[in-house]
VMD Tcl script that builds the backbone (N, CA, C; Angstrom):
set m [mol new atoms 510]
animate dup $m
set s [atomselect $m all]
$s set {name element resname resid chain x y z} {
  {N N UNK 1 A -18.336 -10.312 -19.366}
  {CA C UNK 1 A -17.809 -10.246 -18.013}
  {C C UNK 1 A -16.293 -10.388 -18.011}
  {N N UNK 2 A -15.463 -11.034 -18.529}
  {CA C UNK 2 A -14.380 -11.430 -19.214}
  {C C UNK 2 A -13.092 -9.973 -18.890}
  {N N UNK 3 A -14.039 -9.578 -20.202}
  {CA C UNK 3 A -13.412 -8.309 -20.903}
  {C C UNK 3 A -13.551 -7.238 -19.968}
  {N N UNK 4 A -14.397 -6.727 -18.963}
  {CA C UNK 4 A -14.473 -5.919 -17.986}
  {C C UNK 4 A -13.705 -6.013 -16.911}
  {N N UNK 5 A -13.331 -8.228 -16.256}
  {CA C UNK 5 A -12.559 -8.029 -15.167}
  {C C UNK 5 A -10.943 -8.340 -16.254}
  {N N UNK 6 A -10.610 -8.227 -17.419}
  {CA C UNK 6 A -9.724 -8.086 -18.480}
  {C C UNK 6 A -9.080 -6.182 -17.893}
  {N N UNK 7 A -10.119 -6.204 -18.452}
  {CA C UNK 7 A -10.117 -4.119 -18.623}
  {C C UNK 7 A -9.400 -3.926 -17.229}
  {N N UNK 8 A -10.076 -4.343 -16.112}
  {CA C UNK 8 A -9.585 -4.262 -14.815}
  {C C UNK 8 A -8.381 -4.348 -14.361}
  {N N UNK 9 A -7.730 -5.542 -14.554}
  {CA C UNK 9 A -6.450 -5.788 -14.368}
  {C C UNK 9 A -6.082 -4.899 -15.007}
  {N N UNK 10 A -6.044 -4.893 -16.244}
  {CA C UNK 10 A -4.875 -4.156 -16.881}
  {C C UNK 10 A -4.629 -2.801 -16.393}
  {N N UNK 11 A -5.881 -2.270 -16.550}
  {CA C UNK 11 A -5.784 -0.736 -15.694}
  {C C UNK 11 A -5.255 -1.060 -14.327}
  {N N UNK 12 A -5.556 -1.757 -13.361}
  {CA C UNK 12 A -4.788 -1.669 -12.242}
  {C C UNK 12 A -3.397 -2.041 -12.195}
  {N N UNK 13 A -2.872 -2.902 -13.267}
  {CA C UNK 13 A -1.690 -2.995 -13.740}
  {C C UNK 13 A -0.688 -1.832 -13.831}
  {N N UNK 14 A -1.401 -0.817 -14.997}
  {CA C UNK 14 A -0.885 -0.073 -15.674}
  {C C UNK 14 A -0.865 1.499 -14.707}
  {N N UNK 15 A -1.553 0.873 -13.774}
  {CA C UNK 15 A -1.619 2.339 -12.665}
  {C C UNK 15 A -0.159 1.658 -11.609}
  {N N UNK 16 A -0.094 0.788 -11.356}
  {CA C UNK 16 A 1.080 -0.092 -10.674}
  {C C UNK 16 A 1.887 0.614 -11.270}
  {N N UNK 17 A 2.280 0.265 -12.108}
  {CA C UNK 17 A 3.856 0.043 -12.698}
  {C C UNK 17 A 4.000 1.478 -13.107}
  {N N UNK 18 A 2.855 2.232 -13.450}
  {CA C UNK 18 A 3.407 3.810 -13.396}
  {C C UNK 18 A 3.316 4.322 -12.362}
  {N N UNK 19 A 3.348 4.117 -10.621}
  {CA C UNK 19 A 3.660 4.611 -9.772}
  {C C UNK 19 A 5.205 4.068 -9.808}
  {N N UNK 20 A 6.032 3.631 -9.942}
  {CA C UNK 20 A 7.056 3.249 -10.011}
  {C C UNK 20 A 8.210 4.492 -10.261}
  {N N UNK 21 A 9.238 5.000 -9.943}
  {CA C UNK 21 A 9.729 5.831 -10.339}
  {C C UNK 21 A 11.307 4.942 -10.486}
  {N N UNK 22 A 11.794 5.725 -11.563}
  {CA C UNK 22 A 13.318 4.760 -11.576}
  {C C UNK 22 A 14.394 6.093 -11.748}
  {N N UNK 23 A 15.652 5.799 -11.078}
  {CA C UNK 23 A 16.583 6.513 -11.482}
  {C C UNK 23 A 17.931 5.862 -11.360}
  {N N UNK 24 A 19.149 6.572 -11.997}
  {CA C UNK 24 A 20.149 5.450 -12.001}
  {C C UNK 24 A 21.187 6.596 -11.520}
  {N N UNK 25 A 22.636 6.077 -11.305}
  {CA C UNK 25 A 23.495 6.617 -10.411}
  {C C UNK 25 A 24.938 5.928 -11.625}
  {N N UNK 26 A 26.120 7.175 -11.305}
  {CA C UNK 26 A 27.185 6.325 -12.313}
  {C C UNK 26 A 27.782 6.392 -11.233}
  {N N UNK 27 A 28.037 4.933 -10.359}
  {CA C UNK 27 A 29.010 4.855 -9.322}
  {C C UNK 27 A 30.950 5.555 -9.107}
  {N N UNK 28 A 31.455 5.001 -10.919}
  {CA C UNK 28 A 32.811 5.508 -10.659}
  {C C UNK 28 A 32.867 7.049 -10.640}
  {N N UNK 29 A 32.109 7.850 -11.239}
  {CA C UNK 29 A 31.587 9.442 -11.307}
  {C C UNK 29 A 31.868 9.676 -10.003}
  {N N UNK 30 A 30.466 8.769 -8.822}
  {CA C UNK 30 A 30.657 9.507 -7.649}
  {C C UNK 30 A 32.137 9.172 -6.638}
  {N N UNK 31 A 32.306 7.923 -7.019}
  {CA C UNK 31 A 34.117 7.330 -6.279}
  {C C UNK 31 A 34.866 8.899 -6.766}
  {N N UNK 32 A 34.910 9.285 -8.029}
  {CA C UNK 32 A 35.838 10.011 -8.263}
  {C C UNK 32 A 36.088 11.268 -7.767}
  {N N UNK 33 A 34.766 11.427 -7.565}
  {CA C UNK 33 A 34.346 12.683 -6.967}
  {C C UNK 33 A 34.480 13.026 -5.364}
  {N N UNK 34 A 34.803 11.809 -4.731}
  {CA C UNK 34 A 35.002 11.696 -3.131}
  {C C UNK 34 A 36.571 11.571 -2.966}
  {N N UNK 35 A 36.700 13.053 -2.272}
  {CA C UNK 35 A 38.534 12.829 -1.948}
  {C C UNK 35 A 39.093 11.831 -1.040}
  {N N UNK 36 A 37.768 11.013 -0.172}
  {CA C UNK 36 A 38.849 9.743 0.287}
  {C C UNK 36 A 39.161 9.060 0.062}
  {N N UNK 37 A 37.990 8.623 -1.024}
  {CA C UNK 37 A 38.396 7.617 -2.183}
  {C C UNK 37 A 39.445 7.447 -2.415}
  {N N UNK 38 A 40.073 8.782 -3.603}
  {CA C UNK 38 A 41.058 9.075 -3.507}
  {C C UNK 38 A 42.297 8.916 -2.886}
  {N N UNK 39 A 42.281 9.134 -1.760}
  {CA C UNK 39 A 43.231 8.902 -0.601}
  {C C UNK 39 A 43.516 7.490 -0.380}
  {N N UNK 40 A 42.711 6.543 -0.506}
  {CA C UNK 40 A 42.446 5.428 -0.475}
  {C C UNK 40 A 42.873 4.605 -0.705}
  {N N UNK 41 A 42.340 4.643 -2.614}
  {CA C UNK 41 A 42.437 4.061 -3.847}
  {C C UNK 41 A 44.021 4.108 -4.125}
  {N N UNK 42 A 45.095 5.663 -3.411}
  {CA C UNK 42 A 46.038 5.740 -3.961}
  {C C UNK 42 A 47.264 4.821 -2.908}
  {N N UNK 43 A 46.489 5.094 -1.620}
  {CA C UNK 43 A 46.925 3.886 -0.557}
  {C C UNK 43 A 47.558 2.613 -1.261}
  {N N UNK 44 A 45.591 2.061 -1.230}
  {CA C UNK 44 A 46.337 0.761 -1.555}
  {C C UNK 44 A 46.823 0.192 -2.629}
  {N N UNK 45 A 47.177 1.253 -4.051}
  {CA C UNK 45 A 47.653 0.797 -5.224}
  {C C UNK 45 A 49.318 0.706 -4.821}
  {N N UNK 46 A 49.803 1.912 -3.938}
  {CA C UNK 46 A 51.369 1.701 -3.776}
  {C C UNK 46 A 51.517 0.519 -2.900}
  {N N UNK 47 A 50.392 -0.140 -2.091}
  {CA C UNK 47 A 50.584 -1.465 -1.620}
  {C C UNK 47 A 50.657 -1.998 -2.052}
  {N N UNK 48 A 50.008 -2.382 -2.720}
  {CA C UNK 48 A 49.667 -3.297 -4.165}
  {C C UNK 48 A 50.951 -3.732 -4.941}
  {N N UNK 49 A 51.201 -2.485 -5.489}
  {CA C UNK 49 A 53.003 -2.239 -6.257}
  {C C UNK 49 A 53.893 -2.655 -5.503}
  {N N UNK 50 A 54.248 -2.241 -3.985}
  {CA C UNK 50 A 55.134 -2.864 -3.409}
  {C C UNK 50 A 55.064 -4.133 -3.364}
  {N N UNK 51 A 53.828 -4.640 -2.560}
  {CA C UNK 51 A 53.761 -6.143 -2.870}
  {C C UNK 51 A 54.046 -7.038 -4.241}
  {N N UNK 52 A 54.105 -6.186 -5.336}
  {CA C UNK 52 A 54.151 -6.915 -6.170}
  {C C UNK 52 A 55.627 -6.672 -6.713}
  {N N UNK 53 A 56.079 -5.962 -6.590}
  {CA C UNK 53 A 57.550 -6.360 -6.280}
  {C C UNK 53 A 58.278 -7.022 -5.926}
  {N N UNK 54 A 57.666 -6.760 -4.392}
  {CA C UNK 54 A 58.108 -8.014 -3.615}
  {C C UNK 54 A 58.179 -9.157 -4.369}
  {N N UNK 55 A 57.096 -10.222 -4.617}
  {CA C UNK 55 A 56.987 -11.005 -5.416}
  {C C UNK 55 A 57.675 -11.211 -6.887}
  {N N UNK 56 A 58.081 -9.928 -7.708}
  {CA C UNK 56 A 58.884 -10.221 -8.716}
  {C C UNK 56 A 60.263 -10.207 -8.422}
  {N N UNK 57 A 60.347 -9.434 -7.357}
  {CA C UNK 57 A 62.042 -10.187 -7.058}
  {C C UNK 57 A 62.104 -11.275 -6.661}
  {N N UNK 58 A 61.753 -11.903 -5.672}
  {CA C UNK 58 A 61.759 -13.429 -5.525}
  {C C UNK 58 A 61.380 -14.231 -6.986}
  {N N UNK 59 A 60.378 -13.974 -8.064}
  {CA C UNK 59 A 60.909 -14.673 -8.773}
  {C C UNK 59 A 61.952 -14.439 -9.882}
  {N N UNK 60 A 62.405 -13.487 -9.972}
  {CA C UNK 60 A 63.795 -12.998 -10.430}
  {C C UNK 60 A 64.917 -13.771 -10.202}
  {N N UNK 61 A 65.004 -14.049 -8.604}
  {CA C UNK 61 A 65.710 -14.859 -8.139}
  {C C UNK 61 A 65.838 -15.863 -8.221}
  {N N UNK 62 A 64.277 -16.590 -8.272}
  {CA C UNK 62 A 64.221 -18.059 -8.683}
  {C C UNK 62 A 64.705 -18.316 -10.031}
  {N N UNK 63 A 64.553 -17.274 -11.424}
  {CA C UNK 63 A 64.810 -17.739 -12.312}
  {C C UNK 63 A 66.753 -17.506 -12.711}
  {N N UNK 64 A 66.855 -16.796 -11.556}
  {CA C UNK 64 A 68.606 -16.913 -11.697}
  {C C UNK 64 A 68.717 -18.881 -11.462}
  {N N UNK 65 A 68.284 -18.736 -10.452}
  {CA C UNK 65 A 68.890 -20.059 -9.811}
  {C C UNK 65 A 68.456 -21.352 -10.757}
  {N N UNK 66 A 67.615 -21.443 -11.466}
  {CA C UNK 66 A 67.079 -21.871 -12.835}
  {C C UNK 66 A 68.004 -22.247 -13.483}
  {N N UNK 67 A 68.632 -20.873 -14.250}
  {CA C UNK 67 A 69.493 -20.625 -14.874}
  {C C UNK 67 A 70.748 -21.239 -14.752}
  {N N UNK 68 A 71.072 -20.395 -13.715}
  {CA C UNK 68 A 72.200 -21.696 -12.700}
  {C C UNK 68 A 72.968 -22.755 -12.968}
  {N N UNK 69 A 71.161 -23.813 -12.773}
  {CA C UNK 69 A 71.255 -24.794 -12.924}
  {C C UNK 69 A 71.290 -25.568 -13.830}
  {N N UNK 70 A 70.692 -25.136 -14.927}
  {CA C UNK 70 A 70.382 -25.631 -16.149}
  {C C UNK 70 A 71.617 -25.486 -16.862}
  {N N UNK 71 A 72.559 -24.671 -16.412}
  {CA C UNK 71 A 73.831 -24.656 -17.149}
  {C C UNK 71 A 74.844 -25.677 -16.476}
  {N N UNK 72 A 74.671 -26.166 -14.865}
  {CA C UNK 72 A 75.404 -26.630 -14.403}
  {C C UNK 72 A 75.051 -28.117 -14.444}
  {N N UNK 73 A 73.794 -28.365 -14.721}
  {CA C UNK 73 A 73.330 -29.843 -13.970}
  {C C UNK 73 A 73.786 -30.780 -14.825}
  {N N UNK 74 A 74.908 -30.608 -15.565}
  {CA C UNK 74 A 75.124 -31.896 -16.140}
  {C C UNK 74 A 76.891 -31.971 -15.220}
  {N N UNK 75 A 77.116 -30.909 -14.716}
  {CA C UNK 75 A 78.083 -31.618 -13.899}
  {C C UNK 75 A 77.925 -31.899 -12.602}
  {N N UNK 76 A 76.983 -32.012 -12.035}
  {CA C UNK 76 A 76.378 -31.615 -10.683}
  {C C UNK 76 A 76.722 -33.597 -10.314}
  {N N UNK 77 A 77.197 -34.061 -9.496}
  {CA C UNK 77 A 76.180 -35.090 -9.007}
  {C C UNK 77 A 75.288 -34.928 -8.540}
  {N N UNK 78 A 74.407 -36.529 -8.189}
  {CA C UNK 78 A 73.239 -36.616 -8.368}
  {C C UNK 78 A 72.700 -35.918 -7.286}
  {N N UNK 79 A 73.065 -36.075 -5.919}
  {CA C UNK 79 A 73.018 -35.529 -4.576}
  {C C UNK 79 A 73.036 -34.462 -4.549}
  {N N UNK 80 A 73.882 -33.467 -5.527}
  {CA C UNK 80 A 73.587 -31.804 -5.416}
  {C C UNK 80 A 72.520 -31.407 -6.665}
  {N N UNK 81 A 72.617 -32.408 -7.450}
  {CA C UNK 81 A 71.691 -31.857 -8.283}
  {C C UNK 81 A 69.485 -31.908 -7.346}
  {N N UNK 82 A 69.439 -32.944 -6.868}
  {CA C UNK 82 A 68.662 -32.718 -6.142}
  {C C UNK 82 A 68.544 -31.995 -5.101}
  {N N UNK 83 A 69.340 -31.387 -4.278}
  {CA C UNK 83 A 69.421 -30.615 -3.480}
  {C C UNK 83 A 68.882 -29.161 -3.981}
  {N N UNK 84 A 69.779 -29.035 -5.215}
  {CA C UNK 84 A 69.087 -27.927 -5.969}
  {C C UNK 84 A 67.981 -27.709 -6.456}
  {N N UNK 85 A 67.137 -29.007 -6.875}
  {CA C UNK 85 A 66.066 -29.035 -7.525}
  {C C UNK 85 A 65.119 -28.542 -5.884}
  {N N UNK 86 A 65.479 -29.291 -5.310}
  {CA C UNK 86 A 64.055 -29.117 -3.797}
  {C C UNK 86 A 64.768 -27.279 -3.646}
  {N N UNK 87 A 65.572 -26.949 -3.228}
  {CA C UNK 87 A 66.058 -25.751 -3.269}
  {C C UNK 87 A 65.331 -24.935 -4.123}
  {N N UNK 88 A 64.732 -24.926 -5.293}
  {CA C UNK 88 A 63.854 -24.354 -6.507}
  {C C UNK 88 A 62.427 -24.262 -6.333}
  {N N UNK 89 A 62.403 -25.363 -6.019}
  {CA C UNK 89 A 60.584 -25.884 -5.537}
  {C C UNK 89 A 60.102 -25.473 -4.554}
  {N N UNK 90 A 61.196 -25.428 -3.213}
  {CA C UNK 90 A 61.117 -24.900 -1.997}
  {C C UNK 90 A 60.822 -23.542 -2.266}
  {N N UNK 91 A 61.314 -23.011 -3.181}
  {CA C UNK 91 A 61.206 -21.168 -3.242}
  {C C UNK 91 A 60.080 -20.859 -3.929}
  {N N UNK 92 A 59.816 -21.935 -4.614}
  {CA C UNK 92 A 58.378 -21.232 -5.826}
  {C C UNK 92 A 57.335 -21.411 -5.153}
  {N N UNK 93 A 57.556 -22.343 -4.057}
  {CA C UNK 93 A 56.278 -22.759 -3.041}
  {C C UNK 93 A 55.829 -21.459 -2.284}
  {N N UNK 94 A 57.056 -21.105 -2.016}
  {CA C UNK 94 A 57.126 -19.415 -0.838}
  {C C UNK 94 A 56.583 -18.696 -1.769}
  {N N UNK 95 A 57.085 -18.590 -3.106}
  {CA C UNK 95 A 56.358 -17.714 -3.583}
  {C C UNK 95 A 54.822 -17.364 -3.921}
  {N N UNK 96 A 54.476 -18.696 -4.070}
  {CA C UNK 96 A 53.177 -19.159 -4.238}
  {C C UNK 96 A 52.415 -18.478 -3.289}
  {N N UNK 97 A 52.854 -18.962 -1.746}
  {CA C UNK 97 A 52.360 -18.644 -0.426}
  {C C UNK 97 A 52.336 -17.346 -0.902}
  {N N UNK 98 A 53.683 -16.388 -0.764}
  {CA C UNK 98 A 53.458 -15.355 -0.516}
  {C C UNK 98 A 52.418 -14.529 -1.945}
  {N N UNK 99 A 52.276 -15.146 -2.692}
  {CA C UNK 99 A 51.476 -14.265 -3.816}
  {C C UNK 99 A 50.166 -14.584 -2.867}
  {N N UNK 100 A 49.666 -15.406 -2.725}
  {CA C UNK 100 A 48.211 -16.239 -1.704}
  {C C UNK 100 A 47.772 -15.141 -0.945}
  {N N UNK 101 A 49.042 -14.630 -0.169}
  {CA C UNK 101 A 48.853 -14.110 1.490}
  {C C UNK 101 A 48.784 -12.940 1.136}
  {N N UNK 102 A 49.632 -12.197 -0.224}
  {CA C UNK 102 A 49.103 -11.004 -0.344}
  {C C UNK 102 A 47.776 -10.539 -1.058}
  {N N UNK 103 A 47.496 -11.358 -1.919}
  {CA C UNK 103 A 46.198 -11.311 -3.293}
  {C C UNK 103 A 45.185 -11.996 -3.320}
  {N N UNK 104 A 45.615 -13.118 -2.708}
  {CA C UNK 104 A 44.541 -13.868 -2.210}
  {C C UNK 104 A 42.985 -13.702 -1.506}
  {N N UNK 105 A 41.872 -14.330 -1.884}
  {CA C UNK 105 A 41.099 -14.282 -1.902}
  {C C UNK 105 A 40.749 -13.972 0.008}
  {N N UNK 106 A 41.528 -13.914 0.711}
  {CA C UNK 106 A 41.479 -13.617 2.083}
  {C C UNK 106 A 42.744 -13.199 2.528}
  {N N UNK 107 A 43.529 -12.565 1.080}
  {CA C UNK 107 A 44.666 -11.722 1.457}
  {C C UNK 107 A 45.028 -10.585 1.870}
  {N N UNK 108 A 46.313 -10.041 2.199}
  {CA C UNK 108 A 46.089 -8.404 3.073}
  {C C UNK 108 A 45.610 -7.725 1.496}
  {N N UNK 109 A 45.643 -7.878 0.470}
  {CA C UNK 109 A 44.950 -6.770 -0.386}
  {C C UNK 109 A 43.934 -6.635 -0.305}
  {N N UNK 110 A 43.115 -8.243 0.144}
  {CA C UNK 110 A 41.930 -7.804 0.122}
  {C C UNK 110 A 40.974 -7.240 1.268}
  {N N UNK 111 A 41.437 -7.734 3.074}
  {CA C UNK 111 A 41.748 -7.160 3.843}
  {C C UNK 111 A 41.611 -5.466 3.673}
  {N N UNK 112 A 42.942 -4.845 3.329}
  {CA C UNK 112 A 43.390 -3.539 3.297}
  {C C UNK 112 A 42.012 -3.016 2.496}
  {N N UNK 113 A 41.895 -3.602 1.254}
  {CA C UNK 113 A 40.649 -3.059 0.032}
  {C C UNK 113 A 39.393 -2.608 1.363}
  {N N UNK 114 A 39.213 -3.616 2.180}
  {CA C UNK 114 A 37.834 -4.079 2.841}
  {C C UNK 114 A 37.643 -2.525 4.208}
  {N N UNK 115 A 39.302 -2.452 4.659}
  {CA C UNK 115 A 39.621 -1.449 5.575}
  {C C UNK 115 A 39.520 -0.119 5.032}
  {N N UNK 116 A 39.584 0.139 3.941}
  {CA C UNK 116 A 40.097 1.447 3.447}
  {C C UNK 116 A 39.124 1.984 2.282}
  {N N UNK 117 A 38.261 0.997 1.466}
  {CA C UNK 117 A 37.498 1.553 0.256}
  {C C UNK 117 A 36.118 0.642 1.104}
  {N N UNK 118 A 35.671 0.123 1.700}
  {CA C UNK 118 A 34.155 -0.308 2.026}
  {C C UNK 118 A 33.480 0.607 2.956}
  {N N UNK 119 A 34.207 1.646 4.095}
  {CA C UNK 119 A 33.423 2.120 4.314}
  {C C UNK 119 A 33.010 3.652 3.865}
  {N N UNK 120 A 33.727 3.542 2.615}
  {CA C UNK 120 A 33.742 5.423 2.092}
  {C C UNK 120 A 31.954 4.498 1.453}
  {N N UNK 121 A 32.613 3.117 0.468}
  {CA C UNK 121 A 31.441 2.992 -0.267}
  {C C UNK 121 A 29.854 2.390 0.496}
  {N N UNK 122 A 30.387 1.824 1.791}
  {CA C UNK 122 A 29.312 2.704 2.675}
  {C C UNK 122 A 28.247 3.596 2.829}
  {N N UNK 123 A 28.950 4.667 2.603}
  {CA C UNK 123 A 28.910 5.837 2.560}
  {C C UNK 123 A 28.211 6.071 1.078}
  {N N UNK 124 A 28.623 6.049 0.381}
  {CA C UNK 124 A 27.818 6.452 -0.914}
  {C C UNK 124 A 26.576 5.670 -0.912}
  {N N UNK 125 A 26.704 4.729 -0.681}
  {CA C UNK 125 A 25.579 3.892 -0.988}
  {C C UNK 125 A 24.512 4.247 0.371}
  {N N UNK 126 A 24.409 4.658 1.447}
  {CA C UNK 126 A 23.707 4.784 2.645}
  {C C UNK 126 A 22.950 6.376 1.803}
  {N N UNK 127 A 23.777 7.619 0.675}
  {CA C UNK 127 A 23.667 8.186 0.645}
  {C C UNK 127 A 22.771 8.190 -0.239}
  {N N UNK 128 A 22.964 7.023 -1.719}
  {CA C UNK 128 A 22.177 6.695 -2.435}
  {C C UNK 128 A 19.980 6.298 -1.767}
  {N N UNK 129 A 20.832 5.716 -1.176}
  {CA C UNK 129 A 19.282 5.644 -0.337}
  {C C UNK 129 A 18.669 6.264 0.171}
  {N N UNK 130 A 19.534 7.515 0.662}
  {CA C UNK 130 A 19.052 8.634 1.034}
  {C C UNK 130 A 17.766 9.514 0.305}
  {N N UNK 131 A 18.889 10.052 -0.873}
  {CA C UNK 131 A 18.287 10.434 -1.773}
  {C C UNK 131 A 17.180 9.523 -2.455}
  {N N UNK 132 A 17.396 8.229 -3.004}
  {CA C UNK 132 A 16.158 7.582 -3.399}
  {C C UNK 132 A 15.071 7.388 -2.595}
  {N N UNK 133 A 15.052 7.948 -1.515}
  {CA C UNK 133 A 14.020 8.090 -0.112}
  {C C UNK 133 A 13.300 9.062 -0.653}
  {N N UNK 134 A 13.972 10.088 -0.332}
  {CA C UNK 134 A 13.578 11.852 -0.586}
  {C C UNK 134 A 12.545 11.768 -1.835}
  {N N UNK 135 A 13.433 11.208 -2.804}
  {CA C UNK 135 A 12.611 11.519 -4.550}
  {C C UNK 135 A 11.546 10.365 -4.766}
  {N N UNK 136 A 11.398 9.252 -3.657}
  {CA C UNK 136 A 10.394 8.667 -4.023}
  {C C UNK 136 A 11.114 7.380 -5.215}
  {N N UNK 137 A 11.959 7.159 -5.539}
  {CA C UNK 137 A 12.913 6.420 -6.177}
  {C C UNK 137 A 12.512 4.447 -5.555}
  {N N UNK 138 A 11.806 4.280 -6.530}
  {CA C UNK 138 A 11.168 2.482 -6.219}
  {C C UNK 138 A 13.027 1.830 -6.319}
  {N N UNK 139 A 13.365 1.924 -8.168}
  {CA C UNK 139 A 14.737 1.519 -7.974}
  {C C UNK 139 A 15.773 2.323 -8.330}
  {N N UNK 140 A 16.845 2.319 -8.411}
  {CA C UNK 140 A 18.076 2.902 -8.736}
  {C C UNK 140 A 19.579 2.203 -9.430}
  {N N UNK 141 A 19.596 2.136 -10.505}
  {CA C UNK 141 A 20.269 1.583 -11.390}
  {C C UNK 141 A 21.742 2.053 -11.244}
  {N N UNK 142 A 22.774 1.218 -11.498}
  {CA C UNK 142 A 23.910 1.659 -11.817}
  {C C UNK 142 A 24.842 1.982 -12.652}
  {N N UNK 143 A 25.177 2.956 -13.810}
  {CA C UNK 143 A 25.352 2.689 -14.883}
  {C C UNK 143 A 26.998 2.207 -15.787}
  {N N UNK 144 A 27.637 2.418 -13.743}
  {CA C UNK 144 A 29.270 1.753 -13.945}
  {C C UNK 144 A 29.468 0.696 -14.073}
  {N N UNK 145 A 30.837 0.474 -14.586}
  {CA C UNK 145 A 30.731 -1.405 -14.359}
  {C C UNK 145 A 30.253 -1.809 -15.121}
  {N N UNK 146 A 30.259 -1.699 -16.346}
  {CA C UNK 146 A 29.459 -2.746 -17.755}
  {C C UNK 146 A 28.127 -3.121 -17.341}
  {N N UNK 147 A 27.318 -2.496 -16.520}
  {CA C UNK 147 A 26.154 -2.553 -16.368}
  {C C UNK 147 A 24.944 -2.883 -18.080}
  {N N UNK 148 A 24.211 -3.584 -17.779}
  {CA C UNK 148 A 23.378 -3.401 -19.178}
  {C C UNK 148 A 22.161 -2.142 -19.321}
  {N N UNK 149 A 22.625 -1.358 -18.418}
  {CA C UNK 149 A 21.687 0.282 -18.506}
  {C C UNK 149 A 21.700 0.585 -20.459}
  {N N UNK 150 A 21.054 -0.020 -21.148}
  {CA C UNK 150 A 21.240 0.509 -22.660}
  {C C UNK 150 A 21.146 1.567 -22.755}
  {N N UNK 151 A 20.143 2.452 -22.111}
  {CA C UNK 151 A 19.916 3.796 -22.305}
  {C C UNK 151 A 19.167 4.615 -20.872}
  {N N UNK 152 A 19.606 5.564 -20.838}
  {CA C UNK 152 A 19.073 6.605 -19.599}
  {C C UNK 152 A 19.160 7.674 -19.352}
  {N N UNK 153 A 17.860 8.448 -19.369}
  {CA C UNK 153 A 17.824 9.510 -19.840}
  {C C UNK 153 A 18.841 10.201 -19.030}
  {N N UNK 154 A 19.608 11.491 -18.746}
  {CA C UNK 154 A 20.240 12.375 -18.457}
  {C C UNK 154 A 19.405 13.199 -16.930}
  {N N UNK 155 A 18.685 13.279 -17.016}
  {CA C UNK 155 A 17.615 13.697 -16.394}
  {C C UNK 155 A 17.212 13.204 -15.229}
  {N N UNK 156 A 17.488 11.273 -15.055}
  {CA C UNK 156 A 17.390 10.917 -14.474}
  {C C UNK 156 A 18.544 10.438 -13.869}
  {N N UNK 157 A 19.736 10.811 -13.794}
  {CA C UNK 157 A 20.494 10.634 -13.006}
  {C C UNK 157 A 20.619 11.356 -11.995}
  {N N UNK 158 A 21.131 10.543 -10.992}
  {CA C UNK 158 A 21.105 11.220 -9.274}
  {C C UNK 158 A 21.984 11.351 -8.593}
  {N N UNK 159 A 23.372 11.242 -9.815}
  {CA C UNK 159 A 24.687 10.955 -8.899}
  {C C UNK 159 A 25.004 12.110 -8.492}
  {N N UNK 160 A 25.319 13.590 -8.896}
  {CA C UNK 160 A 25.508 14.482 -8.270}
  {C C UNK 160 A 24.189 14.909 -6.675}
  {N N UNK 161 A 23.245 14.308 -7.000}
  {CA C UNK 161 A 22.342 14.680 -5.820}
  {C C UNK 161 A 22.753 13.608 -4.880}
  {N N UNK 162 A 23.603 12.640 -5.304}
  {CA C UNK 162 A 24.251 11.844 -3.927}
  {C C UNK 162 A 25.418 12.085 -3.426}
  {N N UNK 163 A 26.178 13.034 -4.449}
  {CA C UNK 163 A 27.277 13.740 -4.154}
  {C C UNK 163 A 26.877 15.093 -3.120}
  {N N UNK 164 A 26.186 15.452 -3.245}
  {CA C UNK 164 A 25.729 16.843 -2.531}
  {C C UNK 164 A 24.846 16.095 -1.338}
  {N N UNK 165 A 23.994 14.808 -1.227}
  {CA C UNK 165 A 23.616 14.494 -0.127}
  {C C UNK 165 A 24.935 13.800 1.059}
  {N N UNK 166 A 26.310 13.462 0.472}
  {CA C UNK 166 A 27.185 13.125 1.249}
  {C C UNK 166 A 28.033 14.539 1.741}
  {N N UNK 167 A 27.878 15.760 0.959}
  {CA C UNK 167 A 28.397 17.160 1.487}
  {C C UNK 167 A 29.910 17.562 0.501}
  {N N UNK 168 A 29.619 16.859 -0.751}
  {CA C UNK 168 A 30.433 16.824 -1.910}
  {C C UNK 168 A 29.952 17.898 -2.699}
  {N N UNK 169 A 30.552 18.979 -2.992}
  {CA C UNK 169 A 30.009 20.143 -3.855}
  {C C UNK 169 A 31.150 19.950 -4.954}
  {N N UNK 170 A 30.519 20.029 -6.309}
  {CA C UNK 170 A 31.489 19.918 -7.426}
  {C C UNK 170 A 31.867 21.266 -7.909}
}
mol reanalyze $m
mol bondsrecalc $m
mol representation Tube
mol addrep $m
């Protein structure tokens, strides 16, 4: 009796898990392939650059004034030599801030990132589902991004059929 409700499971097991269909998607493929991305991606990198400019001139500046000092502070009295020191600290603080306010984990980069690249990827991904609707697709793997996809067949990729379900012809 055992071995029959044994036999059972397994066959109903093995009928399970082969209704299952899997296919995987190479996300940066399809980013690359979408011209707003594009448009986007190239946005906010010259933001990015400017901002980070920004930020290396100010500390450019700070390390003049460094400099400065380190050559002067042995003639400084004590009163200007501290003046200078909070004068130093005062600026690396701003800088601090301002690296925070731009990069920061609730900064305009990330902001701008959230405005300008979430709803293209939105978009891919609403499209992904699309298609994994259509084909009957249980899951859908990703194979960008250091993903651990070891191997997958060719065959089963769906990124151009999510490119052509968003109205992307290559």
């Amino acid at each position: 009796m055992k071995i029959i409700l044994l036999s059972f499971f397994f066959v109903l097991s093995t009928a399970f898990i082969n209704a299952q269909k899997y296919a995987y998607i190479d996300s940066d493929y399809i980013l690359e392939n979408v011209p707003e991305y594009k448009e986007a991606k190239e946005k906010l990198d010259k933001l990015a650059e400017r901002w980070m400019k920004e930020v290396e001139e100010r500390n450019a500046i700070i390390k003049v004034k460094k400099d400065n000092f380190a050559r002067e502070e042995v003639l400084l009295p004590a009163e200007e030599k501290q003046k200078r020191k909070e004068e130093i600290e005062k600026m690396e603080t701003e800088v601090m801030e301002l690296q925070k306010m731009r990069f920061g984990v609730k900064g305009d980069y990330f902001q701008k990132r959230q405005e300008l690249i979430k709803p293209i990827q939105d978009k891919v991904f609403e499209a992904i589902q699309e298609v994994a609707s259509k084909k009957s697709f249980t899951f859908v793997f990703d194979k960008a991004n250091q993903s651990n996809l070891v191997y997958a067949d060719p065959k089963m990729d769906m990124s151009d059929a999510v490119l052509k379900e968003m109205g992307i012809t290559k």
